[in-house]
PDB file of N, CA, C and O in Angstrom:
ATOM      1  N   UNK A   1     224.665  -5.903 -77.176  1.00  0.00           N
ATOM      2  CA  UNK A   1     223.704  -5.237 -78.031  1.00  0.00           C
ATOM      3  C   UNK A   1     222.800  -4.342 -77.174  1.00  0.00           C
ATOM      4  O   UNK A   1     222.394  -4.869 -76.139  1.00  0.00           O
ATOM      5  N   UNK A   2     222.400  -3.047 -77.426  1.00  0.00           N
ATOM      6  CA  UNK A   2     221.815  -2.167 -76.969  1.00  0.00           C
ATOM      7  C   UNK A   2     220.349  -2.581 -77.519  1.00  0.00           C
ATOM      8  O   UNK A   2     220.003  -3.232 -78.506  1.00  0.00           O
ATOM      9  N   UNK A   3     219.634  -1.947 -76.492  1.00  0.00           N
ATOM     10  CA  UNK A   3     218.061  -1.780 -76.477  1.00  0.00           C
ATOM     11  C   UNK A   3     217.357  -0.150 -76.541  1.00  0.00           C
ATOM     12  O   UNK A   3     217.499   0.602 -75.576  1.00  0.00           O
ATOM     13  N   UNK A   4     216.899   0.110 -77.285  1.00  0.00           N
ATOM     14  CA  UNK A   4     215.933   1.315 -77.480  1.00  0.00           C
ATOM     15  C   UNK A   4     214.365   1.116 -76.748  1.00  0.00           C
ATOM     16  O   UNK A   4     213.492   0.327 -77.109  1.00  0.00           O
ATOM     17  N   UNK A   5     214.326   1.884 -75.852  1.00  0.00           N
ATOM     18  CA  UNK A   5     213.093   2.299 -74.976  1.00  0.00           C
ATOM     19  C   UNK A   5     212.400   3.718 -75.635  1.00  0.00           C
ATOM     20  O   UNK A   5     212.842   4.857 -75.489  1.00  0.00           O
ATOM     21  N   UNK A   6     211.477   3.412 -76.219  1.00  0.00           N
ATOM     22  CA  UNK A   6     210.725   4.617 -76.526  1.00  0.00           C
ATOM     23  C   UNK A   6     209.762   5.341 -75.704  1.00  0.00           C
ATOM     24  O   UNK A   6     208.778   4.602 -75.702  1.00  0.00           O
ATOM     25  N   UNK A   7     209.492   6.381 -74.999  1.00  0.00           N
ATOM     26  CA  UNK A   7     208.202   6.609 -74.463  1.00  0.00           C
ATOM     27  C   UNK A   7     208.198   8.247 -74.754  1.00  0.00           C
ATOM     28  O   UNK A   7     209.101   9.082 -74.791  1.00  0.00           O
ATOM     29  N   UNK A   8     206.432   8.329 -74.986  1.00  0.00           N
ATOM     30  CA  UNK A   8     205.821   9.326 -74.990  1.00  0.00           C
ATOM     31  C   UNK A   8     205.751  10.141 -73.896  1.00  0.00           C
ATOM     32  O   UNK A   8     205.272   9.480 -72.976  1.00  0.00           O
ATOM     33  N   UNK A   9     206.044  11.471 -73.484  1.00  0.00           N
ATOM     34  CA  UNK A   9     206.149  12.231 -72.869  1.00  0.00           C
ATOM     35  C   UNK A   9     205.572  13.798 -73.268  1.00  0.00           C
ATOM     36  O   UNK A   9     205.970  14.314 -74.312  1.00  0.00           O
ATOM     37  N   UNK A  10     204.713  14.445 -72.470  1.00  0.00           N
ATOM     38  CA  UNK A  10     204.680  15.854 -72.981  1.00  0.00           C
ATOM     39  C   UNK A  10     205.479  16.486 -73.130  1.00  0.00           C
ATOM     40  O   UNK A  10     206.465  16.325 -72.411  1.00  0.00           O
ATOM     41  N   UNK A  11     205.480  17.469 -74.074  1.00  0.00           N
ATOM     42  CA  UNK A  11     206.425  19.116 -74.517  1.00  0.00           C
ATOM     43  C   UNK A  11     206.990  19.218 -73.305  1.00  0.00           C
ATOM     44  O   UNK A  11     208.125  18.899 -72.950  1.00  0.00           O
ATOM     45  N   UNK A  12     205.985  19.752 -72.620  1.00  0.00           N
ATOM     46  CA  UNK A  12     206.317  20.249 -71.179  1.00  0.00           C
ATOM     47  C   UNK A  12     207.532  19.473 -70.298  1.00  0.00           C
ATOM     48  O   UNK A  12     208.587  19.774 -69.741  1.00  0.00           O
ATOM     49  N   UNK A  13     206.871  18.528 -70.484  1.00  0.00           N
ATOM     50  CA  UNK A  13     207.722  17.619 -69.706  1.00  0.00           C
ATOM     51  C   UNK A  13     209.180  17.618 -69.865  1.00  0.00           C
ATOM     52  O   UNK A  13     210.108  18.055 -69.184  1.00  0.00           O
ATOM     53  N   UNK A  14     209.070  16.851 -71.221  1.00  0.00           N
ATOM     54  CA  UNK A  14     210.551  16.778 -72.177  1.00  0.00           C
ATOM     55  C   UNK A  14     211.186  17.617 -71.802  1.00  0.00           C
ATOM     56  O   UNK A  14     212.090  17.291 -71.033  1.00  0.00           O
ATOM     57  N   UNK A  15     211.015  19.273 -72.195  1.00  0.00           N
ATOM     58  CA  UNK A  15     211.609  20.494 -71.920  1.00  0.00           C
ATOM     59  C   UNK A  15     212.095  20.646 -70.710  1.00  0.00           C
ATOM     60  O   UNK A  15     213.308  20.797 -70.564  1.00  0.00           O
ATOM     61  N   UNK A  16     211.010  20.627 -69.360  1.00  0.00           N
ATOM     62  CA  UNK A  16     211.288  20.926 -67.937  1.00  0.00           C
ATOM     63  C   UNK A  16     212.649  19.980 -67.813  1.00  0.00           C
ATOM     64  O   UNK A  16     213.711  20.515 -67.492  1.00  0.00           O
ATOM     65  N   UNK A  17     212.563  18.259 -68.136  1.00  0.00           N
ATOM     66  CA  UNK A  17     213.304  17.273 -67.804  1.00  0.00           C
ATOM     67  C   UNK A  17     215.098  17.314 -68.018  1.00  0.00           C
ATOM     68  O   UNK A  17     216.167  16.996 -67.496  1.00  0.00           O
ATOM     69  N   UNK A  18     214.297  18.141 -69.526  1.00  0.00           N
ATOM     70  CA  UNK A  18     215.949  18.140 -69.930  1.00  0.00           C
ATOM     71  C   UNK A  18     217.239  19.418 -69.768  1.00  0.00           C
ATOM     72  O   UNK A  18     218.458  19.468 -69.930  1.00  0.00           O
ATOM     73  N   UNK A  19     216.104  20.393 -69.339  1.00  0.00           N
ATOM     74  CA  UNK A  19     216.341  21.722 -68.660  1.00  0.00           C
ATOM     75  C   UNK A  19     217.345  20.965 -67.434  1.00  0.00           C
ATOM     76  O   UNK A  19     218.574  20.903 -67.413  1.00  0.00           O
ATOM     77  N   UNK A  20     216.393  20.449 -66.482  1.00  0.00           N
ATOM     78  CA  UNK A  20     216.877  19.822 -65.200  1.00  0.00           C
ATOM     79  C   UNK A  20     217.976  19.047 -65.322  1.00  0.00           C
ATOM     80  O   UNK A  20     218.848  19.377 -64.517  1.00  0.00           O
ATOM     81  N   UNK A  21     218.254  18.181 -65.993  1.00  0.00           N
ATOM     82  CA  UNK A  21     219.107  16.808 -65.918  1.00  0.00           C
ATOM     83  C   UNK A  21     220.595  18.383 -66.925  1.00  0.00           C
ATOM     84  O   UNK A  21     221.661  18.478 -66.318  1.00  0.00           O
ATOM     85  N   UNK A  22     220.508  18.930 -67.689  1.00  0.00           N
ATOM     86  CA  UNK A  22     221.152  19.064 -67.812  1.00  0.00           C
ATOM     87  C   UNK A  22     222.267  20.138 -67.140  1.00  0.00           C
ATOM     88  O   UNK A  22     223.460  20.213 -67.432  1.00  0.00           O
ATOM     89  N   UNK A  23     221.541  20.930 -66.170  1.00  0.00           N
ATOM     90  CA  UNK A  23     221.728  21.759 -65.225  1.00  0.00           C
ATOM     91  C   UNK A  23     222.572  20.750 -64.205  1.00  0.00           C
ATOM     92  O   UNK A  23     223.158  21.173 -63.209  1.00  0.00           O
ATOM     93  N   UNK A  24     222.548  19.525 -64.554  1.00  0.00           N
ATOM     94  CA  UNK A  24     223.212  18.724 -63.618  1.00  0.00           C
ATOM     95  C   UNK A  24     224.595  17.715 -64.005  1.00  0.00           C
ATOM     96  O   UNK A  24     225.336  16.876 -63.493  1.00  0.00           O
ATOM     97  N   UNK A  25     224.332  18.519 -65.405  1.00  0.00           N
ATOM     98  CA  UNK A  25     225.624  18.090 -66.418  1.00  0.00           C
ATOM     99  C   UNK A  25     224.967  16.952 -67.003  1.00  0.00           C
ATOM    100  O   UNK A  25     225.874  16.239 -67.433  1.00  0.00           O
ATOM    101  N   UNK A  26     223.585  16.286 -67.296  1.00  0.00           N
ATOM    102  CA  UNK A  26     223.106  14.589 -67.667  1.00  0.00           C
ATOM    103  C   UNK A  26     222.269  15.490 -68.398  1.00  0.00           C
ATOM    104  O   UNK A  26     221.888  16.645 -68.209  1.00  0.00           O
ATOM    105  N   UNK A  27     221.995  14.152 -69.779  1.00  0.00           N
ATOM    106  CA  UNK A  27     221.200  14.214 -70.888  1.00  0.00           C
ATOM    107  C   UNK A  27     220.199  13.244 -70.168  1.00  0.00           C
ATOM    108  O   UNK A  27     220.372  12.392 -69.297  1.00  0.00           O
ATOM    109  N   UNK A  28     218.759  13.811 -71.046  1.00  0.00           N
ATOM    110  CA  UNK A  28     217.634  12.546 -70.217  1.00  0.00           C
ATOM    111  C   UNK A  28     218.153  11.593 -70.700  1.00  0.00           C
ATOM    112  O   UNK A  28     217.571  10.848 -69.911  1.00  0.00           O
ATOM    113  N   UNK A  29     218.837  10.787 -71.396  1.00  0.00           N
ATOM    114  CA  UNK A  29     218.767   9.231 -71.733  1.00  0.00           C
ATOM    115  C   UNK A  29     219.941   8.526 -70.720  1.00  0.00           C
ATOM    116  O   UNK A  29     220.264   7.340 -70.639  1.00  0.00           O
ATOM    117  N   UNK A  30     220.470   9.742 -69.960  1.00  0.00           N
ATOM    118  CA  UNK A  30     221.616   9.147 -68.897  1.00  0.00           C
ATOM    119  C   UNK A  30     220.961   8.951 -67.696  1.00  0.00           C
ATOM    120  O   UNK A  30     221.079   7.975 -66.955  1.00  0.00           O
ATOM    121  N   UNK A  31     220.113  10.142 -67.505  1.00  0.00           N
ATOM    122  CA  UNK A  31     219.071  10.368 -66.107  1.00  0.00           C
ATOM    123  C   UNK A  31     218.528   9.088 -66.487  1.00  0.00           C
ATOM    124  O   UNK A  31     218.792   8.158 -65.724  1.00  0.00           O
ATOM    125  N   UNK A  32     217.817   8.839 -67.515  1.00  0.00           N
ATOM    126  CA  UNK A  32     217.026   7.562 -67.125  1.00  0.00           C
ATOM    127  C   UNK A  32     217.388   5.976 -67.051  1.00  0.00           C
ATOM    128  O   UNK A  32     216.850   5.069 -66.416  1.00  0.00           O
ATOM    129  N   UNK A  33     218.587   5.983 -68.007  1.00  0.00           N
ATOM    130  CA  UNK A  33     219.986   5.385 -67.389  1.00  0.00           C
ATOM    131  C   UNK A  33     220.244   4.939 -65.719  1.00  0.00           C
ATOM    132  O   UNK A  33     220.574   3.962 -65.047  1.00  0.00           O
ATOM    133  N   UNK A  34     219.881   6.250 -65.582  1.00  0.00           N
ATOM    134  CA  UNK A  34     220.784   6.241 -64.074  1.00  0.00           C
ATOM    135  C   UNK A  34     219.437   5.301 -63.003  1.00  0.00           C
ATOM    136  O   UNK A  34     219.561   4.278 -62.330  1.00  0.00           O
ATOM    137  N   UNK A  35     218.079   6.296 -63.274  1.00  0.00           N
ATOM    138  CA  UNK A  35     217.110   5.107 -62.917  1.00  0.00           C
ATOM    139  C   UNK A  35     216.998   4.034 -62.954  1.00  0.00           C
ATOM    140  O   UNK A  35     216.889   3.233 -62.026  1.00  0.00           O
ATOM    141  N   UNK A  36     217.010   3.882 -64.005  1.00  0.00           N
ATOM    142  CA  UNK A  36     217.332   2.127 -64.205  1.00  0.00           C
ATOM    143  C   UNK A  36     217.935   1.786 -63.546  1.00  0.00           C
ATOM    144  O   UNK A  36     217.385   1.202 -62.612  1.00  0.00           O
ATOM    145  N   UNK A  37     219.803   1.899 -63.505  1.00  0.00           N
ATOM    146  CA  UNK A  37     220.036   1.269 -62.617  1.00  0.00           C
ATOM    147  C   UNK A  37     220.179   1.500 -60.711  1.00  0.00           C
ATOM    148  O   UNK A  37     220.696   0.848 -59.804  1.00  0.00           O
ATOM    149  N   UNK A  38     219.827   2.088 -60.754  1.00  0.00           N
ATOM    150  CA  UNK A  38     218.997   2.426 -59.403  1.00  0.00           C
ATOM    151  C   UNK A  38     217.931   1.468 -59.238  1.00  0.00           C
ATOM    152  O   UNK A  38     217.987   0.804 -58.203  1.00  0.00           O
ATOM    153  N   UNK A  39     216.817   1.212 -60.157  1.00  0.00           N
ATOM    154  CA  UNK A  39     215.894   0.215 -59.719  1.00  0.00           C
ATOM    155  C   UNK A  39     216.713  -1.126 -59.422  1.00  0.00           C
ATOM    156  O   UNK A  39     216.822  -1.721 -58.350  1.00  0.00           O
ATOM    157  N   UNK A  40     217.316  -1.467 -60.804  1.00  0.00           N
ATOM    158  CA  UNK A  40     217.386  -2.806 -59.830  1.00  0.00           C
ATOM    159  C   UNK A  40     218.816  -2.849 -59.479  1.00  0.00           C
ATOM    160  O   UNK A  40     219.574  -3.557 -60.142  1.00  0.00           O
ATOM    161  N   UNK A  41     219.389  -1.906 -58.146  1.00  0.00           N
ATOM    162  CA  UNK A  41     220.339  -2.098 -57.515  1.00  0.00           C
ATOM    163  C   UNK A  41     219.199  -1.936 -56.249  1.00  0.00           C
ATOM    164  O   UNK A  41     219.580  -2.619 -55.299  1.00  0.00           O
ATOM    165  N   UNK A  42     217.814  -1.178 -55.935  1.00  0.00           N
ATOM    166  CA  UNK A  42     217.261  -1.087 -54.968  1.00  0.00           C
ATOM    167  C   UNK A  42     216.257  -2.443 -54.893  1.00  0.00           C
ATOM    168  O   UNK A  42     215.820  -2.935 -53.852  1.00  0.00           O
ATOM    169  N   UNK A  43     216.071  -2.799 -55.919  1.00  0.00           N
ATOM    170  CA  UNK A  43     214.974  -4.514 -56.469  1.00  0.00           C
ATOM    171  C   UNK A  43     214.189  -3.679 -55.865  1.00  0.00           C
ATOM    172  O   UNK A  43     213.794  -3.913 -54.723  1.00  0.00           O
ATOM    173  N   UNK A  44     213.696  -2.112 -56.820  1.00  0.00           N
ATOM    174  CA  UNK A  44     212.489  -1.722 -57.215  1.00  0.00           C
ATOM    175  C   UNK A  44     212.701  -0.502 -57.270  1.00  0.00           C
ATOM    176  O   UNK A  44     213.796   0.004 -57.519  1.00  0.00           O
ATOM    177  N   UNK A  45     211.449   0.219 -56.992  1.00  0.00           N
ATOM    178  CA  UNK A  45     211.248   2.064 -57.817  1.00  0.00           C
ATOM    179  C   UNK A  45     212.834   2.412 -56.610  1.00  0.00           C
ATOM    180  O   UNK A  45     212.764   2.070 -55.429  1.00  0.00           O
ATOM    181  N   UNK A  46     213.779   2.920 -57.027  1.00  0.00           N
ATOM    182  CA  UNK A  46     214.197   3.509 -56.384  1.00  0.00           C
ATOM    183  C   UNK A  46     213.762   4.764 -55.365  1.00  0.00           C
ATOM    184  O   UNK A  46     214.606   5.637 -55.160  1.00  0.00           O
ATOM    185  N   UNK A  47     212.527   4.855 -54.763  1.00  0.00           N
ATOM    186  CA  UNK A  47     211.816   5.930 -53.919  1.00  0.00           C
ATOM    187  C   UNK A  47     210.728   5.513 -53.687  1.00  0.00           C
ATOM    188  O   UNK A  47     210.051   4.721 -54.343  1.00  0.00           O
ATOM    189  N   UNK A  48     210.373   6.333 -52.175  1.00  0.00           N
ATOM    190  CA  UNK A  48     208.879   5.471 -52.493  1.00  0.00           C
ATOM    191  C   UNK A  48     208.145   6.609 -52.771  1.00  0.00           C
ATOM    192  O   UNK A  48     208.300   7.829 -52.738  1.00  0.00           O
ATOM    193  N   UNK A  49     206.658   5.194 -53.271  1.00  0.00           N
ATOM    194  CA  UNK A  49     205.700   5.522 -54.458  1.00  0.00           C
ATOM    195  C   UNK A  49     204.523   4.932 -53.174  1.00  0.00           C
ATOM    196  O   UNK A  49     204.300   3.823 -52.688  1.00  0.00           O
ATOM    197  N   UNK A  50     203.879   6.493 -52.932  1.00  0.00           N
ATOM    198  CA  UNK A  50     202.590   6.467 -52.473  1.00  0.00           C
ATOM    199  C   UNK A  50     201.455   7.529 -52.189  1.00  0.00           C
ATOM    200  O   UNK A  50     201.613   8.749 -52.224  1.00  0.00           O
ATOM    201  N   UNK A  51     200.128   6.769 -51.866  1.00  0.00           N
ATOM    202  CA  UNK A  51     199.517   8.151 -52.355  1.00  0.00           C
ATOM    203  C   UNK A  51     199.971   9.394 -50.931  1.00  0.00           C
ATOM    204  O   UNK A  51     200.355   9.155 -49.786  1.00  0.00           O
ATOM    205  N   UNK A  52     199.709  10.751 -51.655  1.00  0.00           N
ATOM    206  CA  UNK A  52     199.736  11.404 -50.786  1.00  0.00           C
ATOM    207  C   UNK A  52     198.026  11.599 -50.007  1.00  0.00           C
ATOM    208  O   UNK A  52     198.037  12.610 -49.306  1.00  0.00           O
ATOM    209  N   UNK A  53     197.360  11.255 -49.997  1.00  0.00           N
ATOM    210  CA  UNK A  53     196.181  11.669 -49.213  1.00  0.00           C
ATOM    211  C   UNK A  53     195.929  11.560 -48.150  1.00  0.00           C
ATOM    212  O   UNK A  53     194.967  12.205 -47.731  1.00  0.00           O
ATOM    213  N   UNK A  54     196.854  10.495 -47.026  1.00  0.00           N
ATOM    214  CA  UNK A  54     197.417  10.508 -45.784  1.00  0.00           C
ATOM    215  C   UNK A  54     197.874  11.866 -45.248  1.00  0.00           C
ATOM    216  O   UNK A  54     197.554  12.414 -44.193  1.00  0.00           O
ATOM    217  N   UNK A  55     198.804  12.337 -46.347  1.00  0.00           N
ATOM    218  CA  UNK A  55     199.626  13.421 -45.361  1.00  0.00           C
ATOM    219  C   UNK A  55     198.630  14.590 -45.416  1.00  0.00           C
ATOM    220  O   UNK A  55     198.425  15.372 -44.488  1.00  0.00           O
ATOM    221  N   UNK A  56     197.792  14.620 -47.116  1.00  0.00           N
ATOM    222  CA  UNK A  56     197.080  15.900 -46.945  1.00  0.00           C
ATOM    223  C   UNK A  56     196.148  15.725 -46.125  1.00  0.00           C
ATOM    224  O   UNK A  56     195.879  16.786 -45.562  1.00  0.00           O
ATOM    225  N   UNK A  57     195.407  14.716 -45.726  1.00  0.00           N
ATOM    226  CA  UNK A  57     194.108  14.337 -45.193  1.00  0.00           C
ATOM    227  C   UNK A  57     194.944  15.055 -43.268  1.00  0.00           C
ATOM    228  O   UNK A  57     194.401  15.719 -42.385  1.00  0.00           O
ATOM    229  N   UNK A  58     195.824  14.705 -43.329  1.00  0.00           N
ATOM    230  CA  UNK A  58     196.383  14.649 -41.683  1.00  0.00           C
ATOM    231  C   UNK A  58     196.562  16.257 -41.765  1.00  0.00           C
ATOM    232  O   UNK A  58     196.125  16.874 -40.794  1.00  0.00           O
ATOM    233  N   UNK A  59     197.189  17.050 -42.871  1.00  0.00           N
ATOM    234  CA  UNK A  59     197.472  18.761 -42.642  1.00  0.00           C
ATOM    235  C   UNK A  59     196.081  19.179 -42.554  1.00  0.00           C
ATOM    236  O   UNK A  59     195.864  19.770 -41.496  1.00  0.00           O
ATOM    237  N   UNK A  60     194.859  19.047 -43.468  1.00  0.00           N
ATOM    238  CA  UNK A  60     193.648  19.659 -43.338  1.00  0.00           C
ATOM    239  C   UNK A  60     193.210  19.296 -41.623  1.00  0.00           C
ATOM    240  O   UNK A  60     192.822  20.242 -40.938  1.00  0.00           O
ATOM    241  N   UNK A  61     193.294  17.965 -41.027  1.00  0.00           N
ATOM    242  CA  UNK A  61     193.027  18.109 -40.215  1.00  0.00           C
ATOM    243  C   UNK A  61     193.711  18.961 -39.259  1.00  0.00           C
ATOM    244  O   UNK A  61     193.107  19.933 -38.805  1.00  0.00           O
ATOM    245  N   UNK A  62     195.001  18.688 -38.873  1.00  0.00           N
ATOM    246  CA  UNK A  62     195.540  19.900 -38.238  1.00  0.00           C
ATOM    247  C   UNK A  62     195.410  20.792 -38.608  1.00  0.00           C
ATOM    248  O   UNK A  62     195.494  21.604 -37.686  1.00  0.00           O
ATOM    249  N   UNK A  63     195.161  21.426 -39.855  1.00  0.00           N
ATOM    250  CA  UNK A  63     194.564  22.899 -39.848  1.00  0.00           C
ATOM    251  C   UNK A  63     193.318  23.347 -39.804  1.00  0.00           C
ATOM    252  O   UNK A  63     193.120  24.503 -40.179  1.00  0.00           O
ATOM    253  N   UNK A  64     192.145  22.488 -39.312  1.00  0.00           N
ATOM    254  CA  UNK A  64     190.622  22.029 -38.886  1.00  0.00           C
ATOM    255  C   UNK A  64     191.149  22.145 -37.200  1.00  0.00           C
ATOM    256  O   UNK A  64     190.700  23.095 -36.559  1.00  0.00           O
ATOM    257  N   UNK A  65     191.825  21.453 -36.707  1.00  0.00           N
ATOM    258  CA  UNK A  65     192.396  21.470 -34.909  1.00  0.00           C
ATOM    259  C   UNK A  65     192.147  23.378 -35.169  1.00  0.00           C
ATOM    260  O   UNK A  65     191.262  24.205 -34.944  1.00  0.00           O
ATOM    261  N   UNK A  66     193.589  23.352 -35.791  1.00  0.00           N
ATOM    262  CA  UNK A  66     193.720  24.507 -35.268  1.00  0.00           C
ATOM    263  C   UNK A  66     193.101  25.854 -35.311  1.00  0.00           C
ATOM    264  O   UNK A  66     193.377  26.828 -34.611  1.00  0.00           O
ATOM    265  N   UNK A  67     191.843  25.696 -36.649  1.00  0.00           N
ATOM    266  CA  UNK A  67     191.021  27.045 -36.546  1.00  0.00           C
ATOM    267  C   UNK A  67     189.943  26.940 -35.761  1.00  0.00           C
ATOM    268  O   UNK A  67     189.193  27.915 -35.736  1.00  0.00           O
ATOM    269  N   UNK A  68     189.507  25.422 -34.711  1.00  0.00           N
ATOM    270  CA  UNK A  68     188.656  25.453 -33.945  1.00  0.00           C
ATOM    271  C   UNK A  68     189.273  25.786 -32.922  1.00  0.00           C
ATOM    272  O   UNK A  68     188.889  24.970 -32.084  1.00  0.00           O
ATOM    273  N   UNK A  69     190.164  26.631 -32.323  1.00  0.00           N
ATOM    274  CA  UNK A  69     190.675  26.808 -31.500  1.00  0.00           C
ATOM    275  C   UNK A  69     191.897  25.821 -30.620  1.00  0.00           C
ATOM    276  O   UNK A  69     192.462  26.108 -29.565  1.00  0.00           O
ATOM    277  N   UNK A  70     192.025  24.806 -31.324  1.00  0.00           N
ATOM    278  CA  UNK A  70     192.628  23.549 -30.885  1.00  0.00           C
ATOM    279  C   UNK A  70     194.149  24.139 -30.643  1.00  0.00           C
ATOM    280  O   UNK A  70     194.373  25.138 -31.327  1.00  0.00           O
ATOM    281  N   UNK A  71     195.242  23.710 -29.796  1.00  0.00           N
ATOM    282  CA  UNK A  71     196.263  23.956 -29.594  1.00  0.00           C
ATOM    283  C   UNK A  71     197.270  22.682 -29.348  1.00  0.00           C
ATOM    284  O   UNK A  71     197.105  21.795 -28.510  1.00  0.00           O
ATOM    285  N   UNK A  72     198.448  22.817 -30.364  1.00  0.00           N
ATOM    286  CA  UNK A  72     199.090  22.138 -30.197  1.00  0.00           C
ATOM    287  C   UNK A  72     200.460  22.240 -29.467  1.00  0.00           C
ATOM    288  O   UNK A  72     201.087  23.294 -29.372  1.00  0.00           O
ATOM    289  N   UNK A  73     200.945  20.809 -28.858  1.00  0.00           N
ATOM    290  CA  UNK A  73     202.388  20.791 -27.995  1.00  0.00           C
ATOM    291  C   UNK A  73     203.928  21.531 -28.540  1.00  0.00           C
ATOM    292  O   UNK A  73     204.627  21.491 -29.552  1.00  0.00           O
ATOM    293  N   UNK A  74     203.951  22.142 -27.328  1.00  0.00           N
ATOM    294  CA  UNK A  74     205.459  23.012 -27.995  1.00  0.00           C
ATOM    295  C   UNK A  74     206.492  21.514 -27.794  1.00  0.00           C
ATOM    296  O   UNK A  74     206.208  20.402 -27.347  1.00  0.00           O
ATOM    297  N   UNK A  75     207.421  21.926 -28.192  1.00  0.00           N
ATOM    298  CA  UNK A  75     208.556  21.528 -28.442  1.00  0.00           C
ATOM    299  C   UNK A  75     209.306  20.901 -27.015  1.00  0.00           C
ATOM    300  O   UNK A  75     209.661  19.723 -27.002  1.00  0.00           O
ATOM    301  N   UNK A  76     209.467  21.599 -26.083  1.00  0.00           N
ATOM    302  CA  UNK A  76     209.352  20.991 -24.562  1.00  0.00           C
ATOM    303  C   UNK A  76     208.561  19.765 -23.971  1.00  0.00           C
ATOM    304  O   UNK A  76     209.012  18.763 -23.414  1.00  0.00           O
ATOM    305  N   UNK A  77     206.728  20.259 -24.355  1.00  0.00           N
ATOM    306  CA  UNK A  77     206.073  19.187 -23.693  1.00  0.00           C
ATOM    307  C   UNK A  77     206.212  18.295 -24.394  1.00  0.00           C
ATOM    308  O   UNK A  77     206.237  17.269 -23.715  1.00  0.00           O
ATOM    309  N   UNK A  78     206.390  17.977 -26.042  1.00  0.00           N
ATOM    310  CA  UNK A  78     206.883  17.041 -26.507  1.00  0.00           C
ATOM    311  C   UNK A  78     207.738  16.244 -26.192  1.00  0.00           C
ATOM    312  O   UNK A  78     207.653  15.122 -26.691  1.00  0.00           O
ATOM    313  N   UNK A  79     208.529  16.454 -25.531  1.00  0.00           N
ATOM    314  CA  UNK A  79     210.295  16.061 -25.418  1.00  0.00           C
ATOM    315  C   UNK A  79     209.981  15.760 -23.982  1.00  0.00           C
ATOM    316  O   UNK A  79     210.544  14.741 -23.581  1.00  0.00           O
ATOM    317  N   UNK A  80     209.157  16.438 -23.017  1.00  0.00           N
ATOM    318  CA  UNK A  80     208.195  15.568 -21.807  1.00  0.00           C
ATOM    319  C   UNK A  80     207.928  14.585 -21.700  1.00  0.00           C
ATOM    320  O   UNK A  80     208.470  13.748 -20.977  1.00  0.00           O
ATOM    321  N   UNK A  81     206.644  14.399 -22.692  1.00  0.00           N
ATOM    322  CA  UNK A  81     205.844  13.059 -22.843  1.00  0.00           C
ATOM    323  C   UNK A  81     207.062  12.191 -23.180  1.00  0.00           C
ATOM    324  O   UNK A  81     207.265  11.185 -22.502  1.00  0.00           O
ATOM    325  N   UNK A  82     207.959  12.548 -24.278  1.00  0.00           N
ATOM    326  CA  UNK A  82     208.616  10.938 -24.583  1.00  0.00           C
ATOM    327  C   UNK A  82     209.162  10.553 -23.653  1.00  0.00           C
ATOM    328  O   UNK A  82     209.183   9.331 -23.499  1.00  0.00           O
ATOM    329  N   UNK A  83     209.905  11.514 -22.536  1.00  0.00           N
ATOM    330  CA  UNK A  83     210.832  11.221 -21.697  1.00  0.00           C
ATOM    331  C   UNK A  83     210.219  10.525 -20.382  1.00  0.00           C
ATOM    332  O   UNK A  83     210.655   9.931 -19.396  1.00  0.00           O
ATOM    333  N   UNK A  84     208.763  10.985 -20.989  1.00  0.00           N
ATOM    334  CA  UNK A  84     207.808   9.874 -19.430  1.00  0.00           C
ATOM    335  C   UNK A  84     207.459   9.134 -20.259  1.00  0.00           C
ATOM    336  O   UNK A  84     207.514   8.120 -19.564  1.00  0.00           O
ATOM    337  N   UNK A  85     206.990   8.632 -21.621  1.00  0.00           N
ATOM    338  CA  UNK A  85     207.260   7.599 -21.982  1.00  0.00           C
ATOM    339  C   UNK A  85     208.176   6.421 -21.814  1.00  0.00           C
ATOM    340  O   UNK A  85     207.828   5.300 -21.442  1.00  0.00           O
ATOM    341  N   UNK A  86     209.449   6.826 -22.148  1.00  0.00           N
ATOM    342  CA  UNK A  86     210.570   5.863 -21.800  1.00  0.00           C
ATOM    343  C   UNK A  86     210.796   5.841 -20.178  1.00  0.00           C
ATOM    344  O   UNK A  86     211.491   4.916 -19.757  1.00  0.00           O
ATOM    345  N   UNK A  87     210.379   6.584 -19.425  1.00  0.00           N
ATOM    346  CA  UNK A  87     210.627   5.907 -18.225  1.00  0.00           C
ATOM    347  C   UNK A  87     209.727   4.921 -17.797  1.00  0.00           C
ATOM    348  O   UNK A  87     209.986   4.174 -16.854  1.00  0.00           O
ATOM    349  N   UNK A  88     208.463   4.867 -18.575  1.00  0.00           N
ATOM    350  CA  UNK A  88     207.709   3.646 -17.913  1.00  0.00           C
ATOM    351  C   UNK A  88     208.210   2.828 -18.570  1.00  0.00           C
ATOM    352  O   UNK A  88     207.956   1.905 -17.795  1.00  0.00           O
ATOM    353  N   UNK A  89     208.882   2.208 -19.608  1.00  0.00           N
ATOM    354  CA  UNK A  89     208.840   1.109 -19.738  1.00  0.00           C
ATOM    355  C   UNK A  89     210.140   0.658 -19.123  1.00  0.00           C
ATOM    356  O   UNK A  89     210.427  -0.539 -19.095  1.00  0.00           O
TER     357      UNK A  89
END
């Protein structure tokens, strides 16, 4: 026996969602189908779920470094440090 999940969603949404899923050959009730079982084949959100204010909080600061004149490591001294990293230990 089947189960009916109802949920409210905006216009917007609906539209964008089903635009998308079907551009991918899926109706939303398969996409969300497919979530489902994705959650519990992962035993939970299939993705992670967190805030972003870490990453923005960390870009404002690097872009605070860098209009005070701050300069960051090329690509070399990077690949430096790790490599004198791993030799000390």
């Amino acid at each position: 026996m089947a189960k009916t999940i109802q949920v409210r969603v905006d216009d917007s949404l609906k539209d964008s969602t089903d635009l998308l899923f079907s551009s991918l050959g899926l109706d939303t009730s398969t996409a969300i189908r497919m979530f489902l079982v994705a959650s519990i084949e992962a035993n939970g959100i299939p993705f992670a779920v967190m805030h972003r204010t870490d990453r923005d909080s960390a870009i404002r600061e690097a872009i605070n470094h860098r209009k005070s004149g701050g300069e960051f490591l090329t690509a070399e001294q990077s690949l430096r440090n790790m490599q004198a990293a791993i030799n000390i230990l």
